[in-house]
Backbone as a ProteinNet text record, in pm:
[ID]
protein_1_A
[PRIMARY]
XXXXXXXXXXXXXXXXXXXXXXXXXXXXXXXXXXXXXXXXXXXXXXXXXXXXXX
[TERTIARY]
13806.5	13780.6	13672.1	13678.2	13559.7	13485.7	13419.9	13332.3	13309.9	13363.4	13341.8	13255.4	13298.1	13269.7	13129.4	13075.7	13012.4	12872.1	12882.8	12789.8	12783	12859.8	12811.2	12761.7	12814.5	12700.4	12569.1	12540.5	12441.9	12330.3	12423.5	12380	12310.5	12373	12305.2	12238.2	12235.5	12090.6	11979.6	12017.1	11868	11752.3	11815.1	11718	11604.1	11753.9	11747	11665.3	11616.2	11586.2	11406.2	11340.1	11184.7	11131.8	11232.5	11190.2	11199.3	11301.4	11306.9	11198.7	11155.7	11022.8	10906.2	10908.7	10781.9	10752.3	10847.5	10845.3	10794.5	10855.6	10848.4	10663.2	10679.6	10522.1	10385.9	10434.5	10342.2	10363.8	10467.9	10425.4	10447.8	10375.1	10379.5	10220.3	10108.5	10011.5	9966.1	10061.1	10073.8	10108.1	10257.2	10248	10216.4	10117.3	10050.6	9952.9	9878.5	9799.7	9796.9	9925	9979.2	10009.6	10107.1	10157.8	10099.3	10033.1	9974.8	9858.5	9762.2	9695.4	9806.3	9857.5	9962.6	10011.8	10062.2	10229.8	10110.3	10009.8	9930.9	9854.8	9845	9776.8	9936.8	10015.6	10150.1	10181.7	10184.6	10196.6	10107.9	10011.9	9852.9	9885.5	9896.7	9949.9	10078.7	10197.3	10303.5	10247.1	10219.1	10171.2	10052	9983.3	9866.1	9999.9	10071.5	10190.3	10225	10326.1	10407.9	10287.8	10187.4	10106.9	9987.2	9972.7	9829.5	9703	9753.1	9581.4	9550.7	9670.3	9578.8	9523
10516.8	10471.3	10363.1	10252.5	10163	10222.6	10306.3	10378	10424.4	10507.4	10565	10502.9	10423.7	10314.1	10220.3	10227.2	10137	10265.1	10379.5	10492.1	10507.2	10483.6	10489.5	10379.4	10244.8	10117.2	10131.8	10169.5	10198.5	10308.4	10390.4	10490.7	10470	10347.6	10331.4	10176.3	10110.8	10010.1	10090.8	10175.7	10192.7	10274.8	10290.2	10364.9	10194.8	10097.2	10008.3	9921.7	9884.3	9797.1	9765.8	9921.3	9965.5	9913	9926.5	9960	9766.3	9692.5	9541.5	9493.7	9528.1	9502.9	9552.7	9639.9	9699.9	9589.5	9592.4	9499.2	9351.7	9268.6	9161.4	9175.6	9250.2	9240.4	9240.3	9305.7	9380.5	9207	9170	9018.7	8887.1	8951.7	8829.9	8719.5	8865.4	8774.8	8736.1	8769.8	8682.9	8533.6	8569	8434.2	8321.5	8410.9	8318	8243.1	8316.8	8284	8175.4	8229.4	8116.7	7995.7	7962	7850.5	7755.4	7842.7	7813.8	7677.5	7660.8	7564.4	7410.8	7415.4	7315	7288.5	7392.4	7310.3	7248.1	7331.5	7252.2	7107.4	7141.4	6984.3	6838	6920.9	6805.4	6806.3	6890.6	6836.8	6768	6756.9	6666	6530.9	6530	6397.2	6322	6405.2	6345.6	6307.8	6371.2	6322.9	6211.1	6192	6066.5	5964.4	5995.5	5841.6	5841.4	5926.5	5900.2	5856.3	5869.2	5795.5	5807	5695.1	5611.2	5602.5	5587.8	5564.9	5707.7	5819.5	5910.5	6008.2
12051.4	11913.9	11912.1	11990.9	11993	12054.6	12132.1	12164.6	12018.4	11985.3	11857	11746.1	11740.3	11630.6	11660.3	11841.9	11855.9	11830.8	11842.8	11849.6	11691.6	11645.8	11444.7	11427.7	11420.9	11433.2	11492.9	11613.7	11693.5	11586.7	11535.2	11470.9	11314.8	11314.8	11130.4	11171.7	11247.4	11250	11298.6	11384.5	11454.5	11376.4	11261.3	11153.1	11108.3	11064.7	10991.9	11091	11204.7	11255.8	11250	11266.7	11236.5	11086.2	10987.8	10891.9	10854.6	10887.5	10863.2	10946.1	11075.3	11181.9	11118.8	11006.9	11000.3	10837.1	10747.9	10638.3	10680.3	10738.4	10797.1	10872.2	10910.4	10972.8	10824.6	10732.9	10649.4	10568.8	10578.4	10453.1	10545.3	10715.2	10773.9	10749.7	10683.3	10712.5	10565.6	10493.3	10341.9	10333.8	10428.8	10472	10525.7	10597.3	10695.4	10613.4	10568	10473.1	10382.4	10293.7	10191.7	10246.6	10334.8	10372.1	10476.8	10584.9	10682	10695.8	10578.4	10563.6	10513.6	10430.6	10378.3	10494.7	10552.7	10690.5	10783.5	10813	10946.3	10903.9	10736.7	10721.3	10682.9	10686.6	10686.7	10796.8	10865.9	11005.9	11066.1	11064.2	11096.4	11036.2	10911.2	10875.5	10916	10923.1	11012.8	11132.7	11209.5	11366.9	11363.1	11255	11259.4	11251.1	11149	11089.9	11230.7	11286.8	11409.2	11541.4	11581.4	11657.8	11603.3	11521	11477.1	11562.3	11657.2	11769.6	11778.8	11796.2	11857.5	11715
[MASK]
++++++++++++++++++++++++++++++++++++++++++++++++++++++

């Protein structure tokens, strides 16, 4: 029975797993895009506050 059960689980992600990898990829470089300038310039500014000289 857990055999059973682990071959139907097995059986209904592995459709599901391409298709969340393939989504995720397609609005990764949206995001990149969008957010990417903001986080790297707050992070630039955190790290000047946290060490000033460098």
């Amino acid at each position: 029975m857990t055999d059973f059960t682990a071959f139907v689980l097995g059986f209904v992600t592995l459709p599901v797993l391409p298709l969340m990898f393939a989504y995720t990829w397609n609005r990764f470089p949206a995001i990149m895009r969008h957010d990417t300038k903001r986080k790297i310039a707050g992070e630039i500014r955190i790290l000047g506050k946290a060490f000033p000289r460098a």
